[in-house]
Residue, then its C-alpha position, 0 to 999 in steps of 0.5 A: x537520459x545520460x548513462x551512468x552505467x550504474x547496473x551490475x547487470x546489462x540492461x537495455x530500454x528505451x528513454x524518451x525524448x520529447x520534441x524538442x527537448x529531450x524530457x527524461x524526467x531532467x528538468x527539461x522545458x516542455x512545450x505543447x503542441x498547438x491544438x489540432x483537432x480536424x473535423x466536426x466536433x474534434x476536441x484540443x489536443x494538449x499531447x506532446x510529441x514523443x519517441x523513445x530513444x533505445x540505449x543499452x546499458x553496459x556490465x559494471x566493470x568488476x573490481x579487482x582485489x588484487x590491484x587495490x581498486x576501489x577496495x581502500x578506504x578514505x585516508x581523511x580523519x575527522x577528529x572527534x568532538x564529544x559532541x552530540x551532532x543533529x542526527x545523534x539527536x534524531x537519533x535520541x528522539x527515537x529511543x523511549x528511555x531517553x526521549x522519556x516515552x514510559x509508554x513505549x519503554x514499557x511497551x518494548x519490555x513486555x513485547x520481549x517478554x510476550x515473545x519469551x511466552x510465544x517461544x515457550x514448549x509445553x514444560x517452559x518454566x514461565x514463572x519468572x515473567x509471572x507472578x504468584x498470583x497470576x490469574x488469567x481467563x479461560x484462552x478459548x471461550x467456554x461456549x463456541x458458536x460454528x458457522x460453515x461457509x462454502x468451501x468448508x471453511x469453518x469459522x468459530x466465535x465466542x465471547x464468554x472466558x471462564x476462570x482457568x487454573x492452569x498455568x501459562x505454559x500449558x494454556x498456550x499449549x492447549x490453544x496450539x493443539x487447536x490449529x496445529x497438527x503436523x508443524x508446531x504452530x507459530x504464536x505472535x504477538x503485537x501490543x496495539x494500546x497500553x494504559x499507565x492510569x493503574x495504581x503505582x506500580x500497575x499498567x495494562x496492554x491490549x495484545x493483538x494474537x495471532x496462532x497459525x499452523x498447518x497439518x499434514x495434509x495442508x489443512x489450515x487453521x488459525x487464530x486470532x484474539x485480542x488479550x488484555x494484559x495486566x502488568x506490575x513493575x515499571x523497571x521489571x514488568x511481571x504478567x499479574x493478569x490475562x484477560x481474553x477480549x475476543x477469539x476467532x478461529x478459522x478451519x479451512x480444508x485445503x489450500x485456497x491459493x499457492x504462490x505460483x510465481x516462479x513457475x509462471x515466470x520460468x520462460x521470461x528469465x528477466x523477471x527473476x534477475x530484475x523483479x526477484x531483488x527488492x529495492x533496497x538491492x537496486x538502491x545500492x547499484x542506481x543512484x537518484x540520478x536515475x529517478x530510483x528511490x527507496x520508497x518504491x511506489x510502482x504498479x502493474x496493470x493486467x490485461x489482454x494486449x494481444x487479443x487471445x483472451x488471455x491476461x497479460x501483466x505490465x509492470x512498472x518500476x523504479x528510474x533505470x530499471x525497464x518496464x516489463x510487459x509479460x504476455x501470457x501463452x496458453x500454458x500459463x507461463x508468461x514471455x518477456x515482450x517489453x521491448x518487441x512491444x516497444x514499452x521498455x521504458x527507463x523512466x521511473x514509471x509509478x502506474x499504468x493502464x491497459x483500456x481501449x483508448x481509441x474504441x478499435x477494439x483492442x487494449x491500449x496502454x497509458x504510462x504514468x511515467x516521472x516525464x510524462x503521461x504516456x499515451x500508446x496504441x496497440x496495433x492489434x497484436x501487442x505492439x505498441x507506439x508513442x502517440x504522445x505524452x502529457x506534461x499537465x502532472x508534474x509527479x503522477x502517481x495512479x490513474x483512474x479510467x471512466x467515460x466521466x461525461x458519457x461520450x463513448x470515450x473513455x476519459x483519465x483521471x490522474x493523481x498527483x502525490x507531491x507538489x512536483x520536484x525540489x531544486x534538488x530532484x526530490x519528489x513527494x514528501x522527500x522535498x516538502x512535508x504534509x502540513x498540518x500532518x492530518x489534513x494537508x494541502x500542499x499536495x500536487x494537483x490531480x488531471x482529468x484528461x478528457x478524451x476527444x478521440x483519435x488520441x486527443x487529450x485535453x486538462x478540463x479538471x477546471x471546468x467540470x469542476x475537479x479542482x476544488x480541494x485538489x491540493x491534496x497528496x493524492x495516491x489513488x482514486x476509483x470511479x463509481x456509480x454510487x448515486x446510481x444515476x446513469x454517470x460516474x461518480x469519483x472518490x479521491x483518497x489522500x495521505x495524510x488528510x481528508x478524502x474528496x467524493x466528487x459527485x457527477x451531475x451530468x458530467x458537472x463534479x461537486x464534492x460531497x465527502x462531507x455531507x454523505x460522510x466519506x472523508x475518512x481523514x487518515x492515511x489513505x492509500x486506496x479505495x474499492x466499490x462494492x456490495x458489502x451489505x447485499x442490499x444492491x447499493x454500492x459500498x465504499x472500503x478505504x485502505x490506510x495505514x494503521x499503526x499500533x505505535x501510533x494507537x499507543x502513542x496518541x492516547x497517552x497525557x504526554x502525547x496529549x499536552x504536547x499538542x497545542x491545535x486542539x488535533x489529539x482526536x484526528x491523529x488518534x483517527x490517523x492510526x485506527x487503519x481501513x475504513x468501511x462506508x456502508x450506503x444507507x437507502x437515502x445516499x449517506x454514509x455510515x462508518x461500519x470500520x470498528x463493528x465489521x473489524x475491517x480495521x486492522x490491514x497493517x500497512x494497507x495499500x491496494x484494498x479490494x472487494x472480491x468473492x474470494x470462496x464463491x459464496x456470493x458475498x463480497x470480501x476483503x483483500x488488503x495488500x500490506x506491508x513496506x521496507x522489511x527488516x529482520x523480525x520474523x515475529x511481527x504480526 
């Protein structure tokens, strides 16, 4: 891999090189090693050799200002033609007054006057953004039923809203008394539907409301509610009218979890100079050259590497930036070991692994790295070394681990997002786009990579049965169980489409997403097993994307005549969020995402079923979010 010497601070990691060609994610011609397996029953080995090559990178030689370098700017003039150019035209697109989407005009409108009301103190004068003969429901429900969960969390429901008199001001003041006691509670609000069938001057808003705070002795409590919102004024908009659709509200005694990161990263003085910065900072000192993209799709895998049944963490990251592994000591904080282990690698790296591969006992590491699947075995103390690399996924993106054909091994399964690189080095859907958006299949084709033993892997993804409907774009997939018939079953989840549920029959796959149920086309980003329902039958949660641009947008006439394939209905499904498959006694799959109100995990990723109270029922974690921006008020 070339040095650039593009980072402002020095960095040391290995680069790897495959024989015979050097392979860094470069374009270089792969070849694979003939099959060598020895003795009975030994299987083909399609790894490729590989070493890694350490290189250091050097301190950015730092500008003087005195000298003038790099300081000017450019003495080339371009003469300006009044005309709108390709990207001034994207850009119109995106504004709702001049692309002419009145539902998104009006949604910005009342969006800052929603904030006004957030904002406002108990004596606020609001009566500017309401009208005269505003009315408005009771904002807490007149008769509240409490359920108490171990731990002491406090949950309170209701569904009944009274009329109320008082006005704005001092009903929003009310319902921050009811969470907040030492700190000023925070009000946020987000319009997730709007509706422009009213008379004239009329419209409505379906308003998602979240109201947080703690006390002064760390008591927590929240609450969320959903407003329907009466507007007149297309030009001005006035609140005619308030109406509470729902309300919960959570007590919880004490904190359940602190963010202990700086203090367990305090010995590995690594994490805070790499890890602390976000993409957008390192986008500005790598360039694509070096495989860093803005997009930032990268994992980390825990376990115990050095057998002192403690925990470590491998983290992967962007091209140019090293992978690290943070090996646990008995305090609880962490040591940088990435290159004493030998898995300091420079190559944009999306997911790993850590499982005993070769059944010694101790815990192995695969790297799906942008060159090759990565295959290393640990010695027994955290020390790790190349057994090779397989070239069968162009662009992998995670990776899933289970025994598919019940042989003691434990075999790969490995996604593949994008159809491989462009000409121009673009990956994903930086080089090609979804078609058709809601059910694409010009994806990368997904591995299964079996397991023959002492390090031998082989592509079988043909013969058992795993390349039907895998053209798909593939972020993750997750092993299970679910037929309860002694094998591992395999769900596929897709961006930008329908999922696959591939059906083990004695190590033979077929998909059956359809016929129990599953596909669940949307925005897939995830998926976790578990007993939602206690009835010991394993369910299924889906983590997608749910937009409430989206949830507005598609529902409106202009959206709807503008569409000629008939997909109004399938792109509306696209925004609505996770997914909930609960298993019926008979195998099938019913869709409980609306009525266990499952659906709204903002920008979902990794989405898991955990025991968060120790109650003995299983809840929901959803890991969210994507490129910040500056609002702070956004829920």
């Amino acid at each position: 891999m070339i040095d650039f010497r593009l980072s402002f601070t020095a960095v040391v990691g290995c680069v790897l090189v495959v024989a015979p060609a050097l392979f860094a994610g470069c374009g270089g011609k792969k070849e694979k090693r003939a099959n060598v397996g020895t003795g009975a029953g030994a299987g083909p080995n399609e790894l490729l050799r590989v070493t890694a090559k350490a290189i250091q990178r050097l301190h950015r030689p730092a500008l003087n200002p005195e000298e003038g370098v790099g300081v000017r700017g450019s003495d080339i003039r371009v003469a300006f033609t009044g005309e709108e150019t390709v990207a001034d035209l994207e850009i119109a697109a995106l504004m709702p007054e001049r692309s002419g989407w009145n539902s998104e005009h009006l949604t910005l409108l009342v969006s800052g006057l929603l904030s006004q009301v957030a904002e406002a103190a108990v004596d606020s004068d609001l009566s500017g953004l309401v009208l005269e003969d505003f009315h408005s429901s009771a904002f807490v429900p007149s008769e509240v039923q409490q359920r108490v969960l171990p731990g002491g969390i406090k949950i309170l429901t209701g569904s009944s809203f009274g009329p109320s008199g008082a006005d704005l001001s001092r009903k929003l003041a009310d319902l921050r008394e009811r969470v907040e006691g030492g700190k000023r509670a925070s009000v946020r609000f987000k319009t997730v539907a709007i509706d422009l069938e009213g008379q004239g001057e009329e419209f409505s808003t379906e308003v998602l409301v979240e109201v947080v705070s703690s006390d002064i002795d760390d008591r927590l409590a929240q609450i969320d509610a959903v407003w329907q919102c009466d507007w007149v004024g297309r030009e001005a908009p006035r609140l005619a009218g308030l109406k509470v659709m729902s309300y919960r509200e959570t007590h919880v005694p004490g904190v359940l979890y602190e963010d202990a990161t700086r203090g367990v990263f305090a010995n590995a003085p690594s994490f805070r100079r790499q890890m602390m910065h976000g993409v957008g900072y390192w986008c500005e000192r790598l360039t694509r050259v070096d495989d860093m993209h803005i997009t930032g799709h990268q994992g980390i895998a825990v376990g115990d590497v050095n057998g002192d049944g403690l925990d470590d963490v491998y983290v992967c990251d962007g091209g140019g930036l090293p992978n690290r592994l943070y090996v646990q000591s008995e305090d609880g904080t962490v040591e940088d070991r990435s290159a004493a282990a030998g898995v300091d690698f420079l190559e944009s790296s999306r997911s790993a692994l850590i499982v005993d591969l070769d059944n010694d006992g101790d815990q192995d590491l695969v790297v799906a790295t942008v060159a090759l699947v990565l295959f290393l075995e640990n010695d027994g103390s955290g020390v790790f070394s190349l057994q090779g690399g397989h070239p069968g996924s162009p662009g992998p993106y995670s990776m899933a681990a289970a025994d598919y054909d019940n042989d003691g091994d434990l075999d790969l399964y490995v996604a593949d997002y994008g159809a491989g690189r462009s000409s121009s080095g673009a990956q994903g859907f930086e080089a090609q786009s979804p078609i058709p958006y809601n059910d694409a299949e010009n994806g990368g084709r997904n591995i299964l990579l079996a397991n023959h033993g002492k390090f031998r892997f082989s592509d079988v993804t043909e013969s058992v049965g795993l390349d039907q409907n895998n053209t798909r774009w593939t972020f993750a997939a997750s092993w299970e169980d679910y037929d309860q018939d002694g094998d591992a079953d395999l769900y596929v989840v897709n961006d930008f489409g329908r999922n696959s549920l591939y059906r083990n029959d004695g190590g033979v796959f077929k998909d059956v997403a359809k016929e129990v149920g599953v596909e669940d086309m949307a925005g897939g980003m995830s998926a976790s097993w578990g007993d939602a329902d206690g009835d010991g039958r394993m369910d299924l949660y889906v983590g997608n994307m749910f937009s409430a641009a989206g949830n507005r947008v598609t529902y409106q006439r202009k959206f709807e005549d503008s569409r000629v394939g008939g997909d109004v209905v399938a792109l509306q499904r696209m925004a609505r969020g996770n997914s909930l498959f609960v298993q019926g006694a008979k195998g099938g799959f019913r869709d409980k995402s609306m009525s266990a109100g499952v659906t709204m995990g903002r920008w979902a990723w990794s989405s898991g079923f955990v025991d968060l109270n120790n109650d003995g029922r299983e809840d929901l974690l959803v890991a969210n979010g994507y490129l910040s921006n500056t609002r702070a008020d956004d829920l």
